[in-house]
HTML snippet that shows the backbone in 3Dmol.js (N, CA, C, O; Angstrom):
<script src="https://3Dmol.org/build/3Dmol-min.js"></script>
<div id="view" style="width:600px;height:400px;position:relative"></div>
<script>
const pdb = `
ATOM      1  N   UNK A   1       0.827  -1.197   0.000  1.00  0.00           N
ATOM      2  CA  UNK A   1       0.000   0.000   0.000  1.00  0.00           C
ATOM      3  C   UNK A   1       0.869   1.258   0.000  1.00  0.00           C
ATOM      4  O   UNK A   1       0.297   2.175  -0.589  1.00  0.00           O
ATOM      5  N   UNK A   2       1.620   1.464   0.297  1.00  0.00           N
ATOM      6  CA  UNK A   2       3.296   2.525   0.929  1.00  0.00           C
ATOM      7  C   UNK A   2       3.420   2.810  -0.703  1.00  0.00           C
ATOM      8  O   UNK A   2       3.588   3.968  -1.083  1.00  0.00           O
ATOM      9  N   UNK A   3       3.344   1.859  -1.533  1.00  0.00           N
ATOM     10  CA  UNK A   3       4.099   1.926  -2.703  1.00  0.00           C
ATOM     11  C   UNK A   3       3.108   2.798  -4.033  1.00  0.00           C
ATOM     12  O   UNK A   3       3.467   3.687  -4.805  1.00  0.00           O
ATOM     13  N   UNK A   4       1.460   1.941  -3.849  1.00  0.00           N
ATOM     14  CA  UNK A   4       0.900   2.834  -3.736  1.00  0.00           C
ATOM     15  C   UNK A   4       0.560   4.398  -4.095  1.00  0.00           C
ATOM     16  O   UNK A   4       0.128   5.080  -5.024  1.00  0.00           O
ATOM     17  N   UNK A   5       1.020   4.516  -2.795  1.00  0.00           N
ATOM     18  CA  UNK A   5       0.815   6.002  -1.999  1.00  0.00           C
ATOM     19  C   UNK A   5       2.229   6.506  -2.775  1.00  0.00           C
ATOM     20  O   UNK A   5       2.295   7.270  -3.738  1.00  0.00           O
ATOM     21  N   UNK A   6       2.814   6.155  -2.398  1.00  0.00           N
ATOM     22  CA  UNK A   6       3.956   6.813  -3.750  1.00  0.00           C
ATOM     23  C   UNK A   6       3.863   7.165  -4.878  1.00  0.00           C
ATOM     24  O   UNK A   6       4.147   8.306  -5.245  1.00  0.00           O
ATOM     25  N   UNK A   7       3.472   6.301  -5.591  1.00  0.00           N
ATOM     26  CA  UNK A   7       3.091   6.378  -7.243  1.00  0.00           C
ATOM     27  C   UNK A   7       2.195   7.560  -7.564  1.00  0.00           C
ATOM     28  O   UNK A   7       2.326   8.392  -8.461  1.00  0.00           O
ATOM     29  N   UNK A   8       1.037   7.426  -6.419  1.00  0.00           N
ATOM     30  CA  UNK A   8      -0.021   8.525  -6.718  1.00  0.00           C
ATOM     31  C   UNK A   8       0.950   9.993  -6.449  1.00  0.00           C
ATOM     32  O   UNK A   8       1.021  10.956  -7.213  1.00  0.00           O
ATOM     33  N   UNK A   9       1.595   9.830  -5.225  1.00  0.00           N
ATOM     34  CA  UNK A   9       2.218  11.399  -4.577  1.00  0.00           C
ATOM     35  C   UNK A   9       2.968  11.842  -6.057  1.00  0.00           C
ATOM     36  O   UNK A   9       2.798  12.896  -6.670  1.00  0.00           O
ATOM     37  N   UNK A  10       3.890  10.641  -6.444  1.00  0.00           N
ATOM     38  CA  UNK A  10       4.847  11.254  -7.458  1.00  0.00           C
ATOM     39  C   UNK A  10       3.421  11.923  -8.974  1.00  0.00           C
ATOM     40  O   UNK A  10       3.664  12.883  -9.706  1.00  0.00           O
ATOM     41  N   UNK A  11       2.412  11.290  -9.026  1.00  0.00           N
ATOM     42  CA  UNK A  11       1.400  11.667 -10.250  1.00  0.00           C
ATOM     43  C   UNK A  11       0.739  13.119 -10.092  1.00  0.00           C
ATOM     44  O   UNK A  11       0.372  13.819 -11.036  1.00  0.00           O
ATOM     45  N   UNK A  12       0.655  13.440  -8.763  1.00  0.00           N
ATOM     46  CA  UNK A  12       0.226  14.595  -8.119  1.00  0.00           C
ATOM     47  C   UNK A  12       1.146  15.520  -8.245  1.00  0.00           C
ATOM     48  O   UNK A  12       0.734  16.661  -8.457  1.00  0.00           O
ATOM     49  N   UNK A  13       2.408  15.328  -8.164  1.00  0.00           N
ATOM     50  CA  UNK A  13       3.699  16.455  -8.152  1.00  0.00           C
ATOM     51  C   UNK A  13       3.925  16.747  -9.645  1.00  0.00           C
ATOM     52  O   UNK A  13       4.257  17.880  -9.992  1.00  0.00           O
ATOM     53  N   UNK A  14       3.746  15.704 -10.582  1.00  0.00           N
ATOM     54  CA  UNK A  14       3.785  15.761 -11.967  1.00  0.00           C
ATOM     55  C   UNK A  14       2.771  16.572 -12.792  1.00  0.00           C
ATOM     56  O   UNK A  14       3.023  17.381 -13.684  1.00  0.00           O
ATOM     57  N   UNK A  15       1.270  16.096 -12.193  1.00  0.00           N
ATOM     58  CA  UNK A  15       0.201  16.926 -12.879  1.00  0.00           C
ATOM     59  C   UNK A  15       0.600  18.136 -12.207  1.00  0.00           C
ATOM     60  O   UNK A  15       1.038  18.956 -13.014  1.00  0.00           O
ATOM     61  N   UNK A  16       0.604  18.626 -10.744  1.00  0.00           N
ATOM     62  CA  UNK A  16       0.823  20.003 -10.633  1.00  0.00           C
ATOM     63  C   UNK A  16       1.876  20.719 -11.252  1.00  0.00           C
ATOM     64  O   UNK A  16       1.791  21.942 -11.364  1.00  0.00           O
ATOM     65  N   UNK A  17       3.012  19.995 -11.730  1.00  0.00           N
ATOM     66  CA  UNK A  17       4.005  21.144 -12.381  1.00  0.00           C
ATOM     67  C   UNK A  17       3.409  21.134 -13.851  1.00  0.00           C
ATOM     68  O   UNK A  17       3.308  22.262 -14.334  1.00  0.00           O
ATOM     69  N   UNK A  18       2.935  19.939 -14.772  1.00  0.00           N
ATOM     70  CA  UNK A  18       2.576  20.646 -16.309  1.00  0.00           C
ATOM     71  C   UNK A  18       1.453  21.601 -15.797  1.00  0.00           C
ATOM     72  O   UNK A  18       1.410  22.722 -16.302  1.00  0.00           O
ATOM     73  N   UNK A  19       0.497  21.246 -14.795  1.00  0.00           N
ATOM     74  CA  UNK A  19      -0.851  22.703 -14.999  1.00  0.00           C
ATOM     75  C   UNK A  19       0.325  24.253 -14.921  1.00  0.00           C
ATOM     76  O   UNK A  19       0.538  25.210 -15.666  1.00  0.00           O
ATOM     77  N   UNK A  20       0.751  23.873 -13.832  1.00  0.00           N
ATOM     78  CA  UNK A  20       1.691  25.546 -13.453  1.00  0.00           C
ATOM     79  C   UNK A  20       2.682  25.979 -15.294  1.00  0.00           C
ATOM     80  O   UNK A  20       2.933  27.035 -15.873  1.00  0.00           O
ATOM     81  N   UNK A  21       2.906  24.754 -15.555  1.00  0.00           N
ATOM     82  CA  UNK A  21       3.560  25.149 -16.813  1.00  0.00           C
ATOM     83  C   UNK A  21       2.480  25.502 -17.664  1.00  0.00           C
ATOM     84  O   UNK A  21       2.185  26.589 -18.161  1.00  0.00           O
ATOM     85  N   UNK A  22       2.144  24.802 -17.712  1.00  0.00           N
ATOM     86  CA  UNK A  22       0.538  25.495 -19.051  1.00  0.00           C
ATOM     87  C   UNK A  22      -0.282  26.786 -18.588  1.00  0.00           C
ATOM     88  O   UNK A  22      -0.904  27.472 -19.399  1.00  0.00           O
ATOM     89  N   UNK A  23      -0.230  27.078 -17.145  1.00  0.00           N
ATOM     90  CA  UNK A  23      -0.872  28.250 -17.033  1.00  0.00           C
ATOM     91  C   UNK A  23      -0.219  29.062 -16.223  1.00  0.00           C
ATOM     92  O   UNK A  23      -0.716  29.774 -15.350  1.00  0.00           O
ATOM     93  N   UNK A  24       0.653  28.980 -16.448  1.00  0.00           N
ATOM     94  CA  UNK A  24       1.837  29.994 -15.997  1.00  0.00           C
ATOM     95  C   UNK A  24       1.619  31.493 -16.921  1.00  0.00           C
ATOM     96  O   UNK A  24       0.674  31.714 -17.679  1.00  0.00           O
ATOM     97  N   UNK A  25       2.791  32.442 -16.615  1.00  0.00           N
ATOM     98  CA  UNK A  25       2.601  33.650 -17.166  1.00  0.00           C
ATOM     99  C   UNK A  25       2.596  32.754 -18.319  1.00  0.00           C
ATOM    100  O   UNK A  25       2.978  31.587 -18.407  1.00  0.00           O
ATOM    101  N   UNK A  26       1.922  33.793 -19.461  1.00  0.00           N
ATOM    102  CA  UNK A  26       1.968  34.213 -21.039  1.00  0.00           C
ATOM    103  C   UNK A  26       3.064  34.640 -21.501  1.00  0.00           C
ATOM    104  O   UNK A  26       3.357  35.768 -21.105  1.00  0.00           O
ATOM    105  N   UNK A  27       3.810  34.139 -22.222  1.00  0.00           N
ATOM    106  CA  UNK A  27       5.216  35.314 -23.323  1.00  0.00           C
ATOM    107  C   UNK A  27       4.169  35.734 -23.856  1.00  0.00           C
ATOM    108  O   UNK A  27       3.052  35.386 -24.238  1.00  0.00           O
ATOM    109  N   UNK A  28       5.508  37.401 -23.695  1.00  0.00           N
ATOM    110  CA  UNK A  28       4.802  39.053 -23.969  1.00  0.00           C
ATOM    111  C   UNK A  28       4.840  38.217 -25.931  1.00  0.00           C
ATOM    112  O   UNK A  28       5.505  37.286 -26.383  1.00  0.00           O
ATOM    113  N   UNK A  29       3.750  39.172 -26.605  1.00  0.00           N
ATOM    114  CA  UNK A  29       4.485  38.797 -27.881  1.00  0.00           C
ATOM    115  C   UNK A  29       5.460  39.734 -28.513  1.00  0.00           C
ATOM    116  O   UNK A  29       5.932  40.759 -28.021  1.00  0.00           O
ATOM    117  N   UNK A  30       5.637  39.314 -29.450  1.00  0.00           N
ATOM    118  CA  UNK A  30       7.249  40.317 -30.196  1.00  0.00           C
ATOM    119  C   UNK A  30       6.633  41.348 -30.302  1.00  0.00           C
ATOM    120  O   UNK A  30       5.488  41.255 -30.742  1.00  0.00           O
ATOM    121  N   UNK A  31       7.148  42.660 -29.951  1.00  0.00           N
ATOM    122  CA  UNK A  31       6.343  44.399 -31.191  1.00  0.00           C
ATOM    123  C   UNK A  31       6.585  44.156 -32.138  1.00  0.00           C
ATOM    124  O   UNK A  31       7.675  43.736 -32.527  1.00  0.00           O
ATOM    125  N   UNK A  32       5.032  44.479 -33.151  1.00  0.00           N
ATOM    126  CA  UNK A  32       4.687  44.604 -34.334  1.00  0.00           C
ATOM    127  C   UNK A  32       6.296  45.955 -34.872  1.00  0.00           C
ATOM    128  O   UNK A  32       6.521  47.098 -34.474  1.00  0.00           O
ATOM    129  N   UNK A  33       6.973  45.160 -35.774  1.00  0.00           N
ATOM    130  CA  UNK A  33       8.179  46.346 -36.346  1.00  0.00           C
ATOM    131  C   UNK A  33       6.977  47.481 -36.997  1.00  0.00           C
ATOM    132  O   UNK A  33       5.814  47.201 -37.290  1.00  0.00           O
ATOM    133  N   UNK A  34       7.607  48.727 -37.106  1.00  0.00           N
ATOM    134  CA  UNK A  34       7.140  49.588 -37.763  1.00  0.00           C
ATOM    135  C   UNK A  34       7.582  50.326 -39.022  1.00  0.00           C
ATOM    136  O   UNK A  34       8.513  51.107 -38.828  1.00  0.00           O
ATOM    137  N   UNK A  35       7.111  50.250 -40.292  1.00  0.00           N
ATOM    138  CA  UNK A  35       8.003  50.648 -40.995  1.00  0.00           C
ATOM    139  C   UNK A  35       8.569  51.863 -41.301  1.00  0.00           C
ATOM    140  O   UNK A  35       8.003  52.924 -41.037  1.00  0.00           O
ATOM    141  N   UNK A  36       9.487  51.802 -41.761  1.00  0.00           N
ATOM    142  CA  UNK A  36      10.161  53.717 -41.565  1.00  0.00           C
ATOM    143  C   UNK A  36      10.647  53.996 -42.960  1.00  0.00           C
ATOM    144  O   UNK A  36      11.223  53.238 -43.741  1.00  0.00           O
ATOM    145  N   UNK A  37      10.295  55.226 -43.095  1.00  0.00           N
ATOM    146  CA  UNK A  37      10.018  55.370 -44.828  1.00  0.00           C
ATOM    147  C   UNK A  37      11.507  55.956 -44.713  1.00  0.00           C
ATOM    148  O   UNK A  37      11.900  56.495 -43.678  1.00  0.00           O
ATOM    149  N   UNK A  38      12.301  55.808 -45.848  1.00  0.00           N
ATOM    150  CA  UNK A  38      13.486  56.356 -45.914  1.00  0.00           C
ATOM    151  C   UNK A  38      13.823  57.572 -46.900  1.00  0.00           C
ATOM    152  O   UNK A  38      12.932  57.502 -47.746  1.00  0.00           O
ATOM    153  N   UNK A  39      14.148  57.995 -47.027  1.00  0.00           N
ATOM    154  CA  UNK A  39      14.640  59.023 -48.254  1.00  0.00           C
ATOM    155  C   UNK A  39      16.313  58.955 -48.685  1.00  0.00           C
ATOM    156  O   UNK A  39      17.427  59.323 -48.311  1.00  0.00           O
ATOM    157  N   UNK A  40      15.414  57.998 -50.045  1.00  0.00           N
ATOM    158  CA  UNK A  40      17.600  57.752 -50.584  1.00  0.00           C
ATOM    159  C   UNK A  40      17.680  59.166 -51.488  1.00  0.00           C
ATOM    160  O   UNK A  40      16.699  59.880 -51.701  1.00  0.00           O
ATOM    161  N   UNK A  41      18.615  59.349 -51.827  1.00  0.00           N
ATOM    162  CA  UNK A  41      19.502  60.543 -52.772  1.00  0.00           C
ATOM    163  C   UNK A  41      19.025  59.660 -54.119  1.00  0.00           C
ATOM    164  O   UNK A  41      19.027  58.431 -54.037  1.00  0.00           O
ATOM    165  N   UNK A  42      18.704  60.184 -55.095  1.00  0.00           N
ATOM    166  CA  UNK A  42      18.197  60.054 -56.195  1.00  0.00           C
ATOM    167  C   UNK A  42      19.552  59.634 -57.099  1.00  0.00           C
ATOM    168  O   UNK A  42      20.055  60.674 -57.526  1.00  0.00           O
ATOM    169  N   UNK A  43      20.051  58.850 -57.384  1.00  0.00           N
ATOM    170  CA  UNK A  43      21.315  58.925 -58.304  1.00  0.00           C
ATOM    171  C   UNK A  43      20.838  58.868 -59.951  1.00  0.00           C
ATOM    172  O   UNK A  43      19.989  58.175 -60.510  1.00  0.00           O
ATOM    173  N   UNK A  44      21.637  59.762 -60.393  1.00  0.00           N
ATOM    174  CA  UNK A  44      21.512  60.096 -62.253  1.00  0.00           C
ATOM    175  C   UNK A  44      21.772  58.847 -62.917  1.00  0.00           C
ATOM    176  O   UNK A  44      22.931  58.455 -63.053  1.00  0.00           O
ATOM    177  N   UNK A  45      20.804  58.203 -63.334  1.00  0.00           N
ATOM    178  CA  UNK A  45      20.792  56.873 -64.081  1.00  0.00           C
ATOM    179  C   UNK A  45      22.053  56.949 -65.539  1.00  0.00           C
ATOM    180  O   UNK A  45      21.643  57.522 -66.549  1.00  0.00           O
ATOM    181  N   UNK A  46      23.248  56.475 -65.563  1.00  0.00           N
ATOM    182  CA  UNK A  46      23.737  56.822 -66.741  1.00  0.00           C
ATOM    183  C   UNK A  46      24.047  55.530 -67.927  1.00  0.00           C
ATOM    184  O   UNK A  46      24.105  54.383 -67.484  1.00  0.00           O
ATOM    185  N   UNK A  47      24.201  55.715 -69.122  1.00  0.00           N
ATOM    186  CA  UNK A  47      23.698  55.439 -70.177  1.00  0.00           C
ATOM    187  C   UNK A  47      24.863  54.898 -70.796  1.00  0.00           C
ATOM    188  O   UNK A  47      24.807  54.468 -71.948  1.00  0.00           O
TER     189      UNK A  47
END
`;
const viewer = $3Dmol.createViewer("view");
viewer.addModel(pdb, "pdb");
viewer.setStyle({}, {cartoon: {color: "spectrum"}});
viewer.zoomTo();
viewer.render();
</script>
């Protein structure tokens, strides 16, 4: 019966750490990049 009672204790310590892992904090998500308009120098196309 001792042995048991073990098996279950160790199933109990197991389910409680995946719940804490599954509902643990949230990862933040990444910031949306923003795009940034640039202004190149126009170069004279030559021929």
């Amino acid at each position: 019966m001792d042995y048991v009672e073990k098996v279950l204790e160790k199933i109990r310590e197991w389910a409680r750490r995946l719940i804490e892992s599954l509902l643990g904090p949230e990862a933040e998500p990444e910031p949306e990049l923003i795009p940034i308009p640039v202004n190149e120098p126009r170069r004279p196309r030559h021929r």
